[in-house]
C-alpha positions in Angstrom: 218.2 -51.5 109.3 221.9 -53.3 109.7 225.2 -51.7 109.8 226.0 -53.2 106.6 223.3 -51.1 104.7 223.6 -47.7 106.4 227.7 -47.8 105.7 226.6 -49.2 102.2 224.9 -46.2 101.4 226.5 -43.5 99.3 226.6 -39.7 100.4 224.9 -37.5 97.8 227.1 -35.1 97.9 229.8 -37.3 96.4 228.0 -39.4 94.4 229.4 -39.1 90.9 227.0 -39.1 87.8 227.5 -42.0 85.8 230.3 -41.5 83.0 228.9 -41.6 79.8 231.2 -43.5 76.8 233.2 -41.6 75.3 232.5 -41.2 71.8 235.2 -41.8 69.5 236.7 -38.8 67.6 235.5 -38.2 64.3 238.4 -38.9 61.8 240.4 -35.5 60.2 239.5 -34.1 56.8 242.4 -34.6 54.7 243.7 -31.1 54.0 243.4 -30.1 50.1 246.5 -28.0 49.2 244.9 -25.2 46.3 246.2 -26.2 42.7 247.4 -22.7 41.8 246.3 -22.0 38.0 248.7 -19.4 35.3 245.7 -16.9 35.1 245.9 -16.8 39.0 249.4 -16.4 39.6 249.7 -14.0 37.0 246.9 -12.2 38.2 248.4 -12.1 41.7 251.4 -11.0 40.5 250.1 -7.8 39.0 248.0 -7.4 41.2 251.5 -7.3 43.9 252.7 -5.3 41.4 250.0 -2.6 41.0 249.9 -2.9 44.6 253.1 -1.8 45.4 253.4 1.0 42.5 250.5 2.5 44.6 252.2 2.3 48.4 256.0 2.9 46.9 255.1 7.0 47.1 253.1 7.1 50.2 256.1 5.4 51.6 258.7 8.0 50.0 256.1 10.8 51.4 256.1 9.1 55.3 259.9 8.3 55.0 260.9 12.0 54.4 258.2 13.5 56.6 260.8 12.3 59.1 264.4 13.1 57.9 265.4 16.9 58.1 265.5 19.2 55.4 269.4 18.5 54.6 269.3 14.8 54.1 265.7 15.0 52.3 267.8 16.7 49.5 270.6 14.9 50.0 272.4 12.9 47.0 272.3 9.7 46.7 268.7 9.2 48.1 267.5 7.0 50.6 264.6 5.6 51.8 265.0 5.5 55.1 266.2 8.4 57.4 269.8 8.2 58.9 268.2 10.3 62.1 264.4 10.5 62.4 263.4 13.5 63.3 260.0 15.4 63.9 261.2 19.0 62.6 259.0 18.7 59.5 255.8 18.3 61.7 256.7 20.9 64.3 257.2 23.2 61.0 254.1 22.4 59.7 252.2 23.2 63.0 254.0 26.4 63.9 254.1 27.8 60.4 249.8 26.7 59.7 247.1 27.3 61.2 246.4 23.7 60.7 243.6 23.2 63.1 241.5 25.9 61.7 242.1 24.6 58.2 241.1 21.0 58.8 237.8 22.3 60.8 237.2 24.9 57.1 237.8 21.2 55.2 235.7 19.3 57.3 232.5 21.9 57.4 232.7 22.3 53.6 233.2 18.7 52.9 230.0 17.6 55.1 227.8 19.6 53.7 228.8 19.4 49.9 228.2 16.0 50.9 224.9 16.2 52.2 223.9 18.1 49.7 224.9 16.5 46.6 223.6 13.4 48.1 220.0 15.2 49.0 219.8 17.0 45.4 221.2 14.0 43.7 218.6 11.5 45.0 215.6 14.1 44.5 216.8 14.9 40.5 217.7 10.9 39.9 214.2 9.5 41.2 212.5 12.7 39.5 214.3 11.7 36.1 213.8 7.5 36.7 209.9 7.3 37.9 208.0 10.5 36.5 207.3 12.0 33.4 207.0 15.8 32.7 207.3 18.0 29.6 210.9 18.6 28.8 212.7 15.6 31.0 214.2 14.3 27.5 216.3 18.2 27.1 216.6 18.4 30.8 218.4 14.9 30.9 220.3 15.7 27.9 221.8 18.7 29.8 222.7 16.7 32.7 224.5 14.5 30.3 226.4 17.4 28.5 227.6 18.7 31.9 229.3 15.3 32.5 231.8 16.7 29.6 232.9 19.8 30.9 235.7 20.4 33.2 235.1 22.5 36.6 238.0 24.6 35.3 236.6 26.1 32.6 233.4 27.4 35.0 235.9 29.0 37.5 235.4 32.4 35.8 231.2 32.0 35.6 231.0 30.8 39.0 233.4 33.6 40.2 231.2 36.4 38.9 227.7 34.9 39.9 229.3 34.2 43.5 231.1 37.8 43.2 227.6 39.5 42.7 225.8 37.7 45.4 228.7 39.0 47.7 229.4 34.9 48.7 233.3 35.7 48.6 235.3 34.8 51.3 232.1 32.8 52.8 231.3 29.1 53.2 228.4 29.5 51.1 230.8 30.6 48.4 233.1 27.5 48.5 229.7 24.8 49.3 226.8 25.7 46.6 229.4 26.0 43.4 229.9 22.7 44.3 226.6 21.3 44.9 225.6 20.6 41.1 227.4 17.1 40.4 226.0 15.8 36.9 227.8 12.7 37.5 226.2 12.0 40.6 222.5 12.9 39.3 223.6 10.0 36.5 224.3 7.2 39.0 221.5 7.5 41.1 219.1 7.8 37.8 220.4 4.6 37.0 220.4 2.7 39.9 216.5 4.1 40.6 215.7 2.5 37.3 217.1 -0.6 38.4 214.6 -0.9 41.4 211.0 -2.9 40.1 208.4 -0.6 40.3 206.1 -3.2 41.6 207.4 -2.2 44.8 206.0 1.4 44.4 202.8 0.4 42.7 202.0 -1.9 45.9 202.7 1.1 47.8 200.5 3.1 46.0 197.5 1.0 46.5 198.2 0.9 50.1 197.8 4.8 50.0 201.3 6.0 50.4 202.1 9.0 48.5 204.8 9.8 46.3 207.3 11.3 49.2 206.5 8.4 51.6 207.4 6.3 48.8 210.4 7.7 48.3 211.8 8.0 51.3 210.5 4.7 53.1 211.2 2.9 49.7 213.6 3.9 47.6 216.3 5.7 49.6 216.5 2.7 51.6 216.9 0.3 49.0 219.0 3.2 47.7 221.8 2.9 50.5 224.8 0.8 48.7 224.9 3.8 45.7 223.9 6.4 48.3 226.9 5.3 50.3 229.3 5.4 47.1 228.1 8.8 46.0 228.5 10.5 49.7 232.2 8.9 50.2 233.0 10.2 46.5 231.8 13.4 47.2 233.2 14.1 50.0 236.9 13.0 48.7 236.6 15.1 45.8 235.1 17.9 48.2 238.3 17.7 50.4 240.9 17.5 48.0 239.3 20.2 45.8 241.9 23.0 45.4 241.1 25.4 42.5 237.9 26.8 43.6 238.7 27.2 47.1 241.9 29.2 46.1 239.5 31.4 43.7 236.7 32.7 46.4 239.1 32.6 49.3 241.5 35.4 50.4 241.0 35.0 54.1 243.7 32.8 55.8 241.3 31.8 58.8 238.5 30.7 55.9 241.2 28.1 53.9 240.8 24.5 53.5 243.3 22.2 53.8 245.2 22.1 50.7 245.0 25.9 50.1 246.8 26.7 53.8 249.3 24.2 53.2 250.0 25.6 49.4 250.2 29.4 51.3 252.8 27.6 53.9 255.1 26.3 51.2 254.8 29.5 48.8 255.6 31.5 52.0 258.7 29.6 53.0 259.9 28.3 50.2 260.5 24.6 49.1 260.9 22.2 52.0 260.5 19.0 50.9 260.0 16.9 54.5 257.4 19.8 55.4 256.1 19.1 51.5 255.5 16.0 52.7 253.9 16.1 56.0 251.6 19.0 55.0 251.0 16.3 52.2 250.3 13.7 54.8 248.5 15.3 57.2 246.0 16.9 54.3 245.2 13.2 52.8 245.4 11.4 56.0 241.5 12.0 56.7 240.7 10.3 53.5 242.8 7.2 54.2 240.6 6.8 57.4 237.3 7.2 55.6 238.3 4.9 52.9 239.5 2.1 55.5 236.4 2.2 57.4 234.0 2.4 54.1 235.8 0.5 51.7 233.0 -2.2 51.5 230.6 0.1 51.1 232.4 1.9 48.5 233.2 -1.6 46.4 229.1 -2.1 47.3 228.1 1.0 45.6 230.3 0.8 42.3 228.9 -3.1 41.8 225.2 -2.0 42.4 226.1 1.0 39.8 227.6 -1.3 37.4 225.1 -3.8 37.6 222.3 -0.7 37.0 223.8 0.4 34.4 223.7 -2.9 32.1 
């Protein structure tokens, strides 16, 4: 072996790969500007419209929650606070038990929840896939209870609770509320919408009708399921009237009864007005910005089983 060839050879450790060619770039996509149509801006522009007619008061509400109670009736009105100021939240806090309240809101409003969605599921599949004497009047009752108001049952549902000595409970404020006609009606129809060659291949493989049901249906069931709970539990939480009725004790209140007691106490005060107003809806807000899909979900699937 010569000189020549051992200084000839290359050390591994810096022997470079071969450089592959360098492909040449692939050419841009030309970018398409969007051809905006009338019905689209016209569309978008109510939609801005409706859009802001819905945030212009929750504005007003946060704006004054942080002004003090001179300037929040203070002429000419502004929007926006000369000195922000957290007096109207201290109020709220030192004037309200507002811990207790939320935690009264929060039990009731689960388990209405639960509940309605539990009863509602069992009374819609019973209506949609079986047949028994007297479904057609039963259904028709269901129906009929979609026209009347919860007002006009205050009284009824006072004097049954009254006698089963449910006042001032959390029974008393959960099962008056645990009857939702609506709710029955939207899952009915949505059950109806579901083949039933799912559940007859079922039913040849053996499965009963409560393995059917709840492997099956509920969760085919989840988009209006999802819709019905989120519902129910905003209509649960911002339910005033029959709270106020069977509850006396301050530690049993829900939110909007405590802060009504607060402002009927102290009189008027608008920036507290709003913060109590706030601070009571601000729990919905979060539930309808982590659910809104599945609320939009649930009202298409509805729609769709209702044509």
């Amino acid at each position: 072996m010569t000189a020549d060839t051992v200084f000839s050879r290359e050390d591994p450790k810096t022997r470079k790969a071969p450089t592959a060619a360098k492909a040449p770039k692939a050419a841009k996509a030309p970018t398409v500007r969007r051809k905006w149509t009338g019905g689209q801006i016209v569309l978008t522009a109510a939609g801005v419209v409706v859009s802001a007619i819905w945030t212009a008061p929750l504005l007003w509400a946060l704006f004054t929650s942080f002004k003090s109670e001179t300037e929040a009736v203070a002429v000419p009105v502004r929007w926006l606070p000369k000195v922000w100021t957290t007096q109207a939240w201290e109020g709220i806090f030192e004037t309200g038990n507002i811990p207790n309240w939320f935690v009264n809101s929060a039990v009731v409003s689960v388990c209405v929840t639960f509940i309605v969605m539990l009863v509602g599921a069992l009374a819609g599949y019973g209506f949609a896939r079986t047949e028994f004497r007297g479904k057609s009047a039963l259904m028709t009752l269901v129906m009929a209870g979609l026209m009347v108001s919860p007002a006009v049952l205050g009284v009824p549902l006072f004097a049954t609770v009254q006698s089963m000595g449910m006042v001032d409970t959390y029974w008393g404020m959960i099962l008056p509320q645990c009857a939702p006609a609506a709710m029955v009606y939207i899952l009915y129809k949505f059950f109806q919408s579901i083949p039933r060659e799912l559940e007859e291949a079922a039913f040849i493989d053996g499965a009963g009708r409560w393995r059917v049901f709840f492997t099956i249906v509920l969760p085919l069931s989840r988009p209006s399921l999802s819709a019905v709970g989120i519902f129910t539990f905003i209509a649960s939480w911002n339910n005033f009237l029959w709270p106020y009725m069977v509850t006396n004790n301050p530690d049993l209140m829900t939110m909007p009864n405590g802060i009504a007691t607060v402002m009927n106490s102290y009189g008027i005060q608008w920036a507290q007005l709003m913060a109590g107003g706030l601070m009571a809806g601000l729990p919905l807000v979060v539930v309808f910005v982590f659910f809104q899909r599945q609320i939009v979900s649930g009202v298409a699937h509805t729609g769709l089983a209702g044509q």
